[in-house]
PDB file of N, CA, C and O in Angstrom, chain B, residues numbered from 101:
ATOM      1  N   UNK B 101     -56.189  31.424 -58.685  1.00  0.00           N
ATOM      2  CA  UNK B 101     -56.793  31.516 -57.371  1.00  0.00           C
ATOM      3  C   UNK B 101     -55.678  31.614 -56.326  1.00  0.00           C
ATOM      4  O   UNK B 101     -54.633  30.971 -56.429  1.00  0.00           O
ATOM      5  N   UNK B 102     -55.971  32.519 -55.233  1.00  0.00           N
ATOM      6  CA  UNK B 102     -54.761  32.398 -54.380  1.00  0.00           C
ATOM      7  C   UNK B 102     -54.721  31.969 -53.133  1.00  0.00           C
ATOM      8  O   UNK B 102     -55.721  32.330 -52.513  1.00  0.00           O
ATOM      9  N   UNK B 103     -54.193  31.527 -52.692  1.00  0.00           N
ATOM     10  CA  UNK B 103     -54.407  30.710 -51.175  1.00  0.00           C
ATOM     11  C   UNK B 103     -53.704  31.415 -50.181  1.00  0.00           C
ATOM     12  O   UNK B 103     -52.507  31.706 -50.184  1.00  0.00           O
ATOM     13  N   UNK B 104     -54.715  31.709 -49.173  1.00  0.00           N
ATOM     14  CA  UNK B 104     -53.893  32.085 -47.972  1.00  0.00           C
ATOM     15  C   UNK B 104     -53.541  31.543 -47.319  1.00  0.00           C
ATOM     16  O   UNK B 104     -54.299  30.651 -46.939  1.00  0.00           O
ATOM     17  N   UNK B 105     -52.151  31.617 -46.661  1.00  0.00           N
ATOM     18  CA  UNK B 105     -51.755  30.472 -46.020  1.00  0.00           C
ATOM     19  C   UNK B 105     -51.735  31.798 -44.307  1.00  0.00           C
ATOM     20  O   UNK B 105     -51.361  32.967 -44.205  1.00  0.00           O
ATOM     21  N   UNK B 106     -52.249  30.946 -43.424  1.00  0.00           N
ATOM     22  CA  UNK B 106     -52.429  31.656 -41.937  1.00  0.00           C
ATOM     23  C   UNK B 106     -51.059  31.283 -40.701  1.00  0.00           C
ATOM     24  O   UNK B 106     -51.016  30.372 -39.874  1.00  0.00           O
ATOM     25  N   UNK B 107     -50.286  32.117 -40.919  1.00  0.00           N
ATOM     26  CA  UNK B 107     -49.829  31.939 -39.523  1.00  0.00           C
ATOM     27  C   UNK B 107     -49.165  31.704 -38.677  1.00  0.00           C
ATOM     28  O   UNK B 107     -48.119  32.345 -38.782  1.00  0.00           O
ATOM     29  N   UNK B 108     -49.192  31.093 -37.830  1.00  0.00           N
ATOM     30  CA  UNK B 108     -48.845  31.233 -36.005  1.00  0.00           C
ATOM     31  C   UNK B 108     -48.050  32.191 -35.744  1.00  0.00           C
ATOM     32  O   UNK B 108     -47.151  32.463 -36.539  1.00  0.00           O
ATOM     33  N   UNK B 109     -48.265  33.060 -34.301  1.00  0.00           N
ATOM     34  CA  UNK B 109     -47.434  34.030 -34.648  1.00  0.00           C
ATOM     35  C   UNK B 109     -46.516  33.551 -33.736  1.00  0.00           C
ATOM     36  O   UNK B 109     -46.822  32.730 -32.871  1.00  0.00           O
ATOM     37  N   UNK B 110     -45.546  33.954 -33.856  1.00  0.00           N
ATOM     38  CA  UNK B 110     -44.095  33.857 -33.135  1.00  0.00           C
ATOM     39  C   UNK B 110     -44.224  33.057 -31.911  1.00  0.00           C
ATOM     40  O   UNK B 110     -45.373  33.170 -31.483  1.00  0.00           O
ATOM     41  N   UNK B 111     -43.449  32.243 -31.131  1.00  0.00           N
ATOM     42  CA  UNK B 111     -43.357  31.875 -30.062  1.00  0.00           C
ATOM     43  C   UNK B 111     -42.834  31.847 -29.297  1.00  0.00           C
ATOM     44  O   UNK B 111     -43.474  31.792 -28.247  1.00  0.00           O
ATOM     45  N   UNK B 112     -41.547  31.859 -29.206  1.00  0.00           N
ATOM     46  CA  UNK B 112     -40.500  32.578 -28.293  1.00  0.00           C
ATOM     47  C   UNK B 112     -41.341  34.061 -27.021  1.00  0.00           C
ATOM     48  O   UNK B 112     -41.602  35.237 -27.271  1.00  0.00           O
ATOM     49  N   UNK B 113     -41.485  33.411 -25.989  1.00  0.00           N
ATOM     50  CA  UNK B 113     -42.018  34.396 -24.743  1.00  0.00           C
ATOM     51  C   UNK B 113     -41.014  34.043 -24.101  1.00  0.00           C
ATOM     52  O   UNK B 113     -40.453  32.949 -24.035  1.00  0.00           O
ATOM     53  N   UNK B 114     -40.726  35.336 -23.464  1.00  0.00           N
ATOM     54  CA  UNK B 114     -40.091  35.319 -22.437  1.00  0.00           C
ATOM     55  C   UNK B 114     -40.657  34.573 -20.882  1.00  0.00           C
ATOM     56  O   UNK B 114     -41.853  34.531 -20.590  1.00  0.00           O
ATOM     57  N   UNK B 115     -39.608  34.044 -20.035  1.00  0.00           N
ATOM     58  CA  UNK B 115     -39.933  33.145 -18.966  1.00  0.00           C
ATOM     59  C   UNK B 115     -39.533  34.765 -17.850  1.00  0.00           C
ATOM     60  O   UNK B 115     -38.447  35.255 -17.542  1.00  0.00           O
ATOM     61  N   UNK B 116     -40.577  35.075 -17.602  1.00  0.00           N
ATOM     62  CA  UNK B 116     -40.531  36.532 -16.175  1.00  0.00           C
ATOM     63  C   UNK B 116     -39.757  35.915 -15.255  1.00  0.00           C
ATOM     64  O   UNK B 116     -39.524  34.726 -15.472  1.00  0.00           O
ATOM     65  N   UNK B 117     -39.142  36.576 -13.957  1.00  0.00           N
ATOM     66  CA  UNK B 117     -38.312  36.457 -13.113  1.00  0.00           C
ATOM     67  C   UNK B 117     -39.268  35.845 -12.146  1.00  0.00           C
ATOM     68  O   UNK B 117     -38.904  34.875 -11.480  1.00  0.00           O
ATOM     69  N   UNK B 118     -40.583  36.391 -12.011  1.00  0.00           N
ATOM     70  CA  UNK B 118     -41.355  35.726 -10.997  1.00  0.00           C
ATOM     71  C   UNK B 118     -41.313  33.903 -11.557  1.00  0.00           C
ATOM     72  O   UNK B 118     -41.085  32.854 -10.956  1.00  0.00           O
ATOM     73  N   UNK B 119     -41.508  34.092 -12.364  1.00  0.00           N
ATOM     74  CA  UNK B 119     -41.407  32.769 -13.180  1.00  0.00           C
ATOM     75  C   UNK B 119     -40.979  31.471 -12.770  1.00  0.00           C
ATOM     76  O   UNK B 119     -41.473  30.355 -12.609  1.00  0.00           O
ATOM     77  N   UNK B 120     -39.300  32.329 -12.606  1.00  0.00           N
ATOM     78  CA  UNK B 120     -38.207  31.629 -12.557  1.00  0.00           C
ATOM     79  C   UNK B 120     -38.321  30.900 -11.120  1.00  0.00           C
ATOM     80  O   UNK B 120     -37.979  29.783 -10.731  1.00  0.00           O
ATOM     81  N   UNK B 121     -39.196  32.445 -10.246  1.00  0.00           N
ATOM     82  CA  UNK B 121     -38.458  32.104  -8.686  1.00  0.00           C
ATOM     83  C   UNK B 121     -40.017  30.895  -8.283  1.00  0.00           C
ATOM     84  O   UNK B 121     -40.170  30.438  -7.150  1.00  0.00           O
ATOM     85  N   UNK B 122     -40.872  30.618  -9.309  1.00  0.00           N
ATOM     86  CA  UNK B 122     -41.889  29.594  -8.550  1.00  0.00           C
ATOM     87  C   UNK B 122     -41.255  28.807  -9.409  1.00  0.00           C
ATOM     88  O   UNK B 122     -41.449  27.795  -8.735  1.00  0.00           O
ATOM     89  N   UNK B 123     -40.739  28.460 -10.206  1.00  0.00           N
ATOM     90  CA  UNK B 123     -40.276  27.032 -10.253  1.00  0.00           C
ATOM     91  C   UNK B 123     -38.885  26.504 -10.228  1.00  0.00           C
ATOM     92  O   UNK B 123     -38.422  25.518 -10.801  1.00  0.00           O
ATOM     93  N   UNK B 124     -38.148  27.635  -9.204  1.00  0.00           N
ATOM     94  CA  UNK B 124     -36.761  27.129  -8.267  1.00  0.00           C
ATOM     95  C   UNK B 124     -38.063  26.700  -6.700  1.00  0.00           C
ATOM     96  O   UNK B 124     -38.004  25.745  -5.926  1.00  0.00           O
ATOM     97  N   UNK B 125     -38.911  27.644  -6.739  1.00  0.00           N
ATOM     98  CA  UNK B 125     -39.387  27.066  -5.439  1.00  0.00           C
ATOM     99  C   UNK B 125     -39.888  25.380  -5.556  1.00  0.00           C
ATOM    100  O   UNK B 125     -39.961  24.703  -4.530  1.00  0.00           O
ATOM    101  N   UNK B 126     -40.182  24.862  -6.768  1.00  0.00           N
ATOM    102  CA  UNK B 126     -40.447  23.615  -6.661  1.00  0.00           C
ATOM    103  C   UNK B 126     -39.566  22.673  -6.894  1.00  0.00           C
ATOM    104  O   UNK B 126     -39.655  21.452  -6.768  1.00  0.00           O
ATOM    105  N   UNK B 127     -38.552  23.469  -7.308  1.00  0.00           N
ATOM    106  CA  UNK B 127     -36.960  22.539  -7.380  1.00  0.00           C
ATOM    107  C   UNK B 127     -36.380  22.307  -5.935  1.00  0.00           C
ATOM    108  O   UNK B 127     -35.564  21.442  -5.618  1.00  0.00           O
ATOM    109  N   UNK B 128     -36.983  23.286  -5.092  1.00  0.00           N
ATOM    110  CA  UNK B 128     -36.853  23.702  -3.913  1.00  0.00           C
ATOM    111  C   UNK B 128     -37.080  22.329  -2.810  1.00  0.00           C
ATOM    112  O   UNK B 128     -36.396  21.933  -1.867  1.00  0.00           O
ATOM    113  N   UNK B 129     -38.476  21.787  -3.464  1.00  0.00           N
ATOM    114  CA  UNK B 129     -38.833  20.961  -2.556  1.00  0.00           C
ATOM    115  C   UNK B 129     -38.778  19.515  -2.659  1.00  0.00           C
ATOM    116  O   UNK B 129     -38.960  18.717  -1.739  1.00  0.00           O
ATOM    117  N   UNK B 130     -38.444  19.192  -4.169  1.00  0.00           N
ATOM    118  CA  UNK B 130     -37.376  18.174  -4.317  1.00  0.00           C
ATOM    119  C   UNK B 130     -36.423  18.282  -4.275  1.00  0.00           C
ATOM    120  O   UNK B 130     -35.866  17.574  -5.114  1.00  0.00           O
ATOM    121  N   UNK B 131     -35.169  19.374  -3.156  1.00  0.00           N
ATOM    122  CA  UNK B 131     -34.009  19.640  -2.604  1.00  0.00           C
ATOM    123  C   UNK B 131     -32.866  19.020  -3.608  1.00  0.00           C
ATOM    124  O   UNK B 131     -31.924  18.297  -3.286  1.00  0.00           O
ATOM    125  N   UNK B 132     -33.257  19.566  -5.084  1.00  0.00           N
ATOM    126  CA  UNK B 132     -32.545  19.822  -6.007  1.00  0.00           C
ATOM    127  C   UNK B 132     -31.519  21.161  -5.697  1.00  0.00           C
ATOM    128  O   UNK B 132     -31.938  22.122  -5.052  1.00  0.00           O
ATOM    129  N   UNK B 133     -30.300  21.112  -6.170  1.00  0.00           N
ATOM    130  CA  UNK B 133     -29.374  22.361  -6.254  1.00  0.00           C
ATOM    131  C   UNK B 133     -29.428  22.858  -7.305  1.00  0.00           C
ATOM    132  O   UNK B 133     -29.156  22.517  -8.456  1.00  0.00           O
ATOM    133  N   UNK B 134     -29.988  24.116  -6.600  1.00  0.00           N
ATOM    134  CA  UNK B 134     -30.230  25.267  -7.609  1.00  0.00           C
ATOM    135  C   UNK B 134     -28.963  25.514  -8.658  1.00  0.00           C
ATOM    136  O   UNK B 134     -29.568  25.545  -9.729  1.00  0.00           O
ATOM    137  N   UNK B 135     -27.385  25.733  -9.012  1.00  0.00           N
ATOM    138  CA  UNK B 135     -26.483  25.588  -8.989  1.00  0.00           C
ATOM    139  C   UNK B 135     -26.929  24.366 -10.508  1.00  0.00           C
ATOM    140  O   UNK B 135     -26.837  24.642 -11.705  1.00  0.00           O
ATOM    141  N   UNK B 136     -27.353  23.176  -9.944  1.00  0.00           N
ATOM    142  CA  UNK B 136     -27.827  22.475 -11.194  1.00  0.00           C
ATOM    143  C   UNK B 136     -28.759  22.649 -12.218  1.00  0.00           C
ATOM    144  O   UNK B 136     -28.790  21.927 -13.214  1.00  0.00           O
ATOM    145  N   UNK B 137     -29.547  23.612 -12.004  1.00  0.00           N
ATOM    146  CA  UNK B 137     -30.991  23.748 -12.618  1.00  0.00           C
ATOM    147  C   UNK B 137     -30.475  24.872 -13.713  1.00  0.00           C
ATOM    148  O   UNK B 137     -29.774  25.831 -13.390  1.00  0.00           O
ATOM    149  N   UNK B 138     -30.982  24.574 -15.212  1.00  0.00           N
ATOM    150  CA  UNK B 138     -31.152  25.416 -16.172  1.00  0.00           C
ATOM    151  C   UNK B 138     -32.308  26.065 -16.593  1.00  0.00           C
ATOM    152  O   UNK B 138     -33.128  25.202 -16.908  1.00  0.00           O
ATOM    153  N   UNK B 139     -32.731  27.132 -16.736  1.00  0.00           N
ATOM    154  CA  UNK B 139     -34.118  27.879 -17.229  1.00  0.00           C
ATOM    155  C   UNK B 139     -33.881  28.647 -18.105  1.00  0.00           C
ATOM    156  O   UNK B 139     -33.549  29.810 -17.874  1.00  0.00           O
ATOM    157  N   UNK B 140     -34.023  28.067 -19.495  1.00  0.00           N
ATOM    158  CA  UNK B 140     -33.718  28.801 -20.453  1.00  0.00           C
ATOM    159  C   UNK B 140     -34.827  30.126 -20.153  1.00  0.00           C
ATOM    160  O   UNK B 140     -35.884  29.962 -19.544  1.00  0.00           O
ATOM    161  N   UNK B 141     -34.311  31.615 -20.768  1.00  0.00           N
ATOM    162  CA  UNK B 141     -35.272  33.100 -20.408  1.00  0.00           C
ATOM    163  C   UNK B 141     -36.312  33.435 -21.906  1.00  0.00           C
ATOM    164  O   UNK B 141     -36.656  34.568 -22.241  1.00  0.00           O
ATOM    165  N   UNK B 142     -36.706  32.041 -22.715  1.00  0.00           N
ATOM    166  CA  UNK B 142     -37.489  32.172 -23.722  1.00  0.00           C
ATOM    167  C   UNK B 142     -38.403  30.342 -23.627  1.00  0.00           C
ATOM    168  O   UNK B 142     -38.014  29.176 -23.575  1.00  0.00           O
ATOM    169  N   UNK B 143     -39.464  30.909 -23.646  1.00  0.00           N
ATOM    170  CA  UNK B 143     -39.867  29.286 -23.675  1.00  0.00           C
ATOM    171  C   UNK B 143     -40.269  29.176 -25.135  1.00  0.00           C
ATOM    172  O   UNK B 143     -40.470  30.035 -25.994  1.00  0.00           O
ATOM    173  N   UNK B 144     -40.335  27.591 -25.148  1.00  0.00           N
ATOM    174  CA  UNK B 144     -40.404  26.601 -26.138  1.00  0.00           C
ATOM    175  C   UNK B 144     -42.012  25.927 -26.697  1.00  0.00           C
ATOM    176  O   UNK B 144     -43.053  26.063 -26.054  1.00  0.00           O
ATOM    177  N   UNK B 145     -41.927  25.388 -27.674  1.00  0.00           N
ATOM    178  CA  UNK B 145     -43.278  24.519 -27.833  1.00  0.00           C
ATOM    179  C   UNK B 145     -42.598  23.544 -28.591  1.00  0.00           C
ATOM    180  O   UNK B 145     -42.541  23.722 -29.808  1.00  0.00           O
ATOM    181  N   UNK B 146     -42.035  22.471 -28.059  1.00  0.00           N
ATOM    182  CA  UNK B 146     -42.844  22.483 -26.419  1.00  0.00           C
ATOM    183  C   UNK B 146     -41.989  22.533 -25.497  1.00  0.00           C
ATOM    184  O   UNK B 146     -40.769  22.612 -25.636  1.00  0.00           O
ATOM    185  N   UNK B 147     -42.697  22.480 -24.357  1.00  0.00           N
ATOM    186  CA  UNK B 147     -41.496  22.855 -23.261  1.00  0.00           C
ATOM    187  C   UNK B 147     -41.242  21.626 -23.281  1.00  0.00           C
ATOM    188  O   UNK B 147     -41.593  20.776 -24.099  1.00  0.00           O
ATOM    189  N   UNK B 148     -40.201  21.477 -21.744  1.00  0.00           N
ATOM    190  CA  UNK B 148     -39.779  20.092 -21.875  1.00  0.00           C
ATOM    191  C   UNK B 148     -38.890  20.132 -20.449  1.00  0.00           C
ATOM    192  O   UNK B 148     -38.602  21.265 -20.066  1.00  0.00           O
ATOM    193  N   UNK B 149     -38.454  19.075 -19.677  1.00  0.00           N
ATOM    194  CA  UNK B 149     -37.513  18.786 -18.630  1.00  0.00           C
ATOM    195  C   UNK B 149     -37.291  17.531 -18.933  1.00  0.00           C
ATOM    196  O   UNK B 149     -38.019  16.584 -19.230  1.00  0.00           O
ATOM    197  N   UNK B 150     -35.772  17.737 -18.766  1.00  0.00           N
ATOM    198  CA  UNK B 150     -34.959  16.928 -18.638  1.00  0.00           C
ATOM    199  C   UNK B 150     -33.190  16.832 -18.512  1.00  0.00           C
ATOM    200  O   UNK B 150     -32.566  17.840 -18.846  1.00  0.00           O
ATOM    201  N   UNK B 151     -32.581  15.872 -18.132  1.00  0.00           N
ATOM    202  CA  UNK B 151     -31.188  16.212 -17.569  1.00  0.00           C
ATOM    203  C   UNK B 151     -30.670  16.408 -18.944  1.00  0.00           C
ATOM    204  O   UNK B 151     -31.056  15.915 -20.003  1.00  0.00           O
ATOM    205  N   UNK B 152     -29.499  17.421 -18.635  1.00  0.00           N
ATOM    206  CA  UNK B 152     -28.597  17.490 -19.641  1.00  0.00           C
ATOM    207  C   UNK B 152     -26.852  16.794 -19.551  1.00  0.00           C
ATOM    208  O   UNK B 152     -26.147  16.999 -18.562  1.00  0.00           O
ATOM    209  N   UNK B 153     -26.426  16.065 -20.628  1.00  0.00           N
ATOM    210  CA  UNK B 153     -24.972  15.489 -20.359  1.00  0.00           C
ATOM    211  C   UNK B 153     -24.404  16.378 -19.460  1.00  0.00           C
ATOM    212  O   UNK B 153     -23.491  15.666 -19.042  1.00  0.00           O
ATOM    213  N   UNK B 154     -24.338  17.008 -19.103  1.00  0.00           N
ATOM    214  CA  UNK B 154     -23.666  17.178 -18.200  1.00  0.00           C
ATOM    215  C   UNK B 154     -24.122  17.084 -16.276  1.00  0.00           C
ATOM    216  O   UNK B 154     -23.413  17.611 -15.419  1.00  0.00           O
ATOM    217  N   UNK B 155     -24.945  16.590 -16.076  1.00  0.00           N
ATOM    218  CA  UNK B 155     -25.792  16.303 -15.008  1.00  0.00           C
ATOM    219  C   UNK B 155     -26.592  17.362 -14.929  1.00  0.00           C
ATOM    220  O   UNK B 155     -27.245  17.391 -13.886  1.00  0.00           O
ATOM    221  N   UNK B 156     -26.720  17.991 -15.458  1.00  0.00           N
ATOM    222  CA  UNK B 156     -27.433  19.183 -14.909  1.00  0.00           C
ATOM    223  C   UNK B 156     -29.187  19.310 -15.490  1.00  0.00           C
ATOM    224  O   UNK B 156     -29.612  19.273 -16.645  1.00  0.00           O
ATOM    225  N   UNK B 157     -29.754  19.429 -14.496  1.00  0.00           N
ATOM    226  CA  UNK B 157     -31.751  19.728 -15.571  1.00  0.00           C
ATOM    227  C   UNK B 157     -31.528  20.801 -16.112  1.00  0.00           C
ATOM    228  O   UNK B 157     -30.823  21.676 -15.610  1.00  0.00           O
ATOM    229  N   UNK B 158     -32.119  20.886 -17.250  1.00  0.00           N
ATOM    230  CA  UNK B 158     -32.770  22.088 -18.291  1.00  0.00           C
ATOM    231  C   UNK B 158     -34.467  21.740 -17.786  1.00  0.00           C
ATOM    232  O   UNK B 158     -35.080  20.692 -17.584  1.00  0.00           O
ATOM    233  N   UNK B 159     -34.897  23.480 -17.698  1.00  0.00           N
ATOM    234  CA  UNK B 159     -36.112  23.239 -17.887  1.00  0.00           C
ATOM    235  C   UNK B 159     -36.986  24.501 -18.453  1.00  0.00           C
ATOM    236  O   UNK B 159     -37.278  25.574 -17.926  1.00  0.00           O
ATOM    237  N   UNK B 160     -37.278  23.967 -19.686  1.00  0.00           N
ATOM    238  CA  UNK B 160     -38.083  24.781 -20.571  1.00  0.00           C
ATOM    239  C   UNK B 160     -39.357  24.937 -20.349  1.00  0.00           C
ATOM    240  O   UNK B 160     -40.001  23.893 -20.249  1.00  0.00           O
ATOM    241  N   UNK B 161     -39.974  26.028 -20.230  1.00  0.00           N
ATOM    242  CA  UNK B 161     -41.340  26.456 -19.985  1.00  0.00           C
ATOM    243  C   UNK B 161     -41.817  26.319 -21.502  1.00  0.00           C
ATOM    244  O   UNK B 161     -41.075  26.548 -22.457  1.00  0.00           O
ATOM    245  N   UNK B 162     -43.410  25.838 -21.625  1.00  0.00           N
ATOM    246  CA  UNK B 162     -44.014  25.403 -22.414  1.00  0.00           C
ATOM    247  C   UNK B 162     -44.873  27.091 -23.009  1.00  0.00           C
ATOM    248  O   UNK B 162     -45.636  27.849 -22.409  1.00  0.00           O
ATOM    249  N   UNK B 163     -44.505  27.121 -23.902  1.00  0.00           N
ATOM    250  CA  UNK B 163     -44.721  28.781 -24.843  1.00  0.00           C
ATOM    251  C   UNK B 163     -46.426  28.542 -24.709  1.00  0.00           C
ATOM    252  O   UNK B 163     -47.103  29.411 -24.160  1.00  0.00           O
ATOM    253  N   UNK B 164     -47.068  27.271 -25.267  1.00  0.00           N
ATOM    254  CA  UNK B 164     -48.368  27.209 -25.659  1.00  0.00           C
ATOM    255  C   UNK B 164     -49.281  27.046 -24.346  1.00  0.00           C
ATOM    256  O   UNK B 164     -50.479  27.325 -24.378  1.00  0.00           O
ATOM    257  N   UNK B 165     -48.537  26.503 -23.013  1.00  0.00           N
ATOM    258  CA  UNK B 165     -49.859  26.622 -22.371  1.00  0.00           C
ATOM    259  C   UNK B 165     -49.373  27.494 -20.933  1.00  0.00           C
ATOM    260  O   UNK B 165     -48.240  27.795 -20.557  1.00  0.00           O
ATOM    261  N   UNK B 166     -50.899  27.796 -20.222  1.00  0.00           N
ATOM    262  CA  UNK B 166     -50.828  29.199 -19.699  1.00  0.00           C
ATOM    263  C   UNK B 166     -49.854  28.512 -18.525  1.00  0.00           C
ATOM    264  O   UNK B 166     -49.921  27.327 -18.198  1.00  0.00           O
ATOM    265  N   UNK B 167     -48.868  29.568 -17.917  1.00  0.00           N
ATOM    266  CA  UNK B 167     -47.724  28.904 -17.248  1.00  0.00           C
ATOM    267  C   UNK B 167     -48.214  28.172 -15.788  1.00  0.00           C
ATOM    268  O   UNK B 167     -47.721  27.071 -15.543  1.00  0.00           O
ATOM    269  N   UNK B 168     -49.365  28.878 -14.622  1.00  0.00           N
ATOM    270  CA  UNK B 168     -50.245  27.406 -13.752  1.00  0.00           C
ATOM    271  C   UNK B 168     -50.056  26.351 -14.580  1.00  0.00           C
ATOM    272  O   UNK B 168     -49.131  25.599 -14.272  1.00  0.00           O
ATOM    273  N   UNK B 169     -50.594  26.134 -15.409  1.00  0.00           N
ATOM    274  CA  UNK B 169     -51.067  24.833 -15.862  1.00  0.00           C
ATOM    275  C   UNK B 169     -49.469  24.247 -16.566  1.00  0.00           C
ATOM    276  O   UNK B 169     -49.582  23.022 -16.512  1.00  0.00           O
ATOM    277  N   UNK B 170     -48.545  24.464 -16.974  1.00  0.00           N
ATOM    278  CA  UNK B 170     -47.910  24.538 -17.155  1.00  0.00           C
ATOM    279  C   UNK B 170     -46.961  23.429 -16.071  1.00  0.00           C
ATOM    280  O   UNK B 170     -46.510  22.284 -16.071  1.00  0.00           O
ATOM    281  N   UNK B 171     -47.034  24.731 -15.142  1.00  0.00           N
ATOM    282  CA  UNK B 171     -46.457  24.605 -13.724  1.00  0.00           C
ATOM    283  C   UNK B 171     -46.736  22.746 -13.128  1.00  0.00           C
ATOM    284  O   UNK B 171     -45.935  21.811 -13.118  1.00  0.00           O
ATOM    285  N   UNK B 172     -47.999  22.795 -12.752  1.00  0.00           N
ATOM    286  CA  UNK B 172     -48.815  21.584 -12.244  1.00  0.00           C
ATOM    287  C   UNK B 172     -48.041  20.448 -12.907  1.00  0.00           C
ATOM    288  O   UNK B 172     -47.598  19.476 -12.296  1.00  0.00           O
ATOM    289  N   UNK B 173     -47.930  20.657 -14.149  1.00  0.00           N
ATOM    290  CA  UNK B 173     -47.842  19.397 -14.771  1.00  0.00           C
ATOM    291  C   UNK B 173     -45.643  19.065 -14.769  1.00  0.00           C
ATOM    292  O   UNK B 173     -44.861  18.115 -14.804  1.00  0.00           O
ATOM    293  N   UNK B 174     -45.615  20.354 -14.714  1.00  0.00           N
ATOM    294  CA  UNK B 174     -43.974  20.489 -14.522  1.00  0.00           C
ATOM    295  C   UNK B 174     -43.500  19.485 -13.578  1.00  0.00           C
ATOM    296  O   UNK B 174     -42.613  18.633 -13.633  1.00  0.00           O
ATOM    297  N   UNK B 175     -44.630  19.952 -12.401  1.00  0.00           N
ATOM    298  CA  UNK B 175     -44.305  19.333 -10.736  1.00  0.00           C
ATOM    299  C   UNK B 175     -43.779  17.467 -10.577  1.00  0.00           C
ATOM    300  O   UNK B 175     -42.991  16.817  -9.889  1.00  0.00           O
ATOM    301  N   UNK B 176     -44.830  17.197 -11.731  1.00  0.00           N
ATOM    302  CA  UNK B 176     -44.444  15.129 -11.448  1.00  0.00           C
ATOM    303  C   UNK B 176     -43.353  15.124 -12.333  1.00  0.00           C
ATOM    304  O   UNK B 176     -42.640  14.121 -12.350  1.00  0.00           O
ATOM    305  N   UNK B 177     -43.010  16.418 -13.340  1.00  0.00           N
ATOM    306  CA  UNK B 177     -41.543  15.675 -14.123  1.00  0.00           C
ATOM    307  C   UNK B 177     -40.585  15.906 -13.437  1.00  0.00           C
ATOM    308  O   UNK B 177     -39.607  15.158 -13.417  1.00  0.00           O
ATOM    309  N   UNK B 178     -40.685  17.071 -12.686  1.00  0.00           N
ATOM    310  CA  UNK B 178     -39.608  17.221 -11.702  1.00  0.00           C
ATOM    311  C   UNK B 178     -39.136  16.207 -11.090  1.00  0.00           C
ATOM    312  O   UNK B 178     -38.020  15.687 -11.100  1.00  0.00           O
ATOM    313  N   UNK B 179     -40.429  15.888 -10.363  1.00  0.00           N
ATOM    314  CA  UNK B 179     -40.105  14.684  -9.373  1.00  0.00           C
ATOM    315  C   UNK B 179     -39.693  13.267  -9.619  1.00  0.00           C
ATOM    316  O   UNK B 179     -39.050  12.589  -8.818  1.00  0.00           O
ATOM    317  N   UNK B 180     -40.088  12.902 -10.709  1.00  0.00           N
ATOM    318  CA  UNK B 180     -39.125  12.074 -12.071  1.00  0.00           C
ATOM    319  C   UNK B 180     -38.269  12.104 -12.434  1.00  0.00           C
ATOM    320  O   UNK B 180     -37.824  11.092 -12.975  1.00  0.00           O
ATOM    321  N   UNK B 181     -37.466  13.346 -12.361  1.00  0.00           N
ATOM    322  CA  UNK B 181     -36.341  13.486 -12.891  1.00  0.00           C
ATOM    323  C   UNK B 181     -35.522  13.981 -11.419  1.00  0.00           C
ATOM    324  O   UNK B 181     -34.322  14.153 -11.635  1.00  0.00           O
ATOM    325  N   UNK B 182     -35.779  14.144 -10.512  1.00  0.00           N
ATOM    326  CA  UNK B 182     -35.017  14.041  -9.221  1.00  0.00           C
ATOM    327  C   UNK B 182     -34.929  13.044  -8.724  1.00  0.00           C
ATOM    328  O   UNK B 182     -34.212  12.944  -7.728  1.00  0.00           O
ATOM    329  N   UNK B 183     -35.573  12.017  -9.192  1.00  0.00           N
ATOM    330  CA  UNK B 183     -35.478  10.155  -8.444  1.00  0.00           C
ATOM    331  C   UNK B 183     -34.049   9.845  -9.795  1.00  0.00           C
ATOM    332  O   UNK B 183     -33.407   8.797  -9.728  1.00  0.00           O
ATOM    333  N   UNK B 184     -33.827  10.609 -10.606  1.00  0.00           N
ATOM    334  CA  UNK B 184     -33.119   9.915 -11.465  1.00  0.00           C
ATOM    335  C   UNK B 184     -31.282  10.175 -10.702  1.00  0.00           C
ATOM    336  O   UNK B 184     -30.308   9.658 -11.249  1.00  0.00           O
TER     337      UNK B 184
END
């Protein structure tokens, strides 16, 4: 008997330039330096923010959910991780 095994297809998406520039705009308004901010140009599952040794944020866009929603939820880690 043979078993099919199903799946997932690839995940690696690209993070668009518009992308980039709405969530420097919200880095924007926790008057983070841009200069510090990393955006990797493939997102992840899962995404993720947080500082990297070297002071600097990484912030990975989440591959699995649609990037609004994404976004919204980005907004309080930001702001979590700019009190840091």
């Amino acid at each position: 008997m043979r078993r099919i095994i199903r799946m997932k297809p690839p995940l690696p998406r690209d993070v668009t330039f518009n992308q980039i520039n709405r969530i420097l705009e919200v880095t924007d308004e926790f008057e983070l330096d841009r200069e510090w901010i990393e955006i990797p140009l493939s997102a992840a599952s899962p995404g993720k923010i947080h500082k990297l040794p070297n002071g600097k944020i990484e912030i990975v866009v989440d591959a699995d959910l649609p990037f609004d929603e994404w976004l919204a939820a980005a907004r309080e880690q930001l702001r979590q991780v700019a009190r840091l």
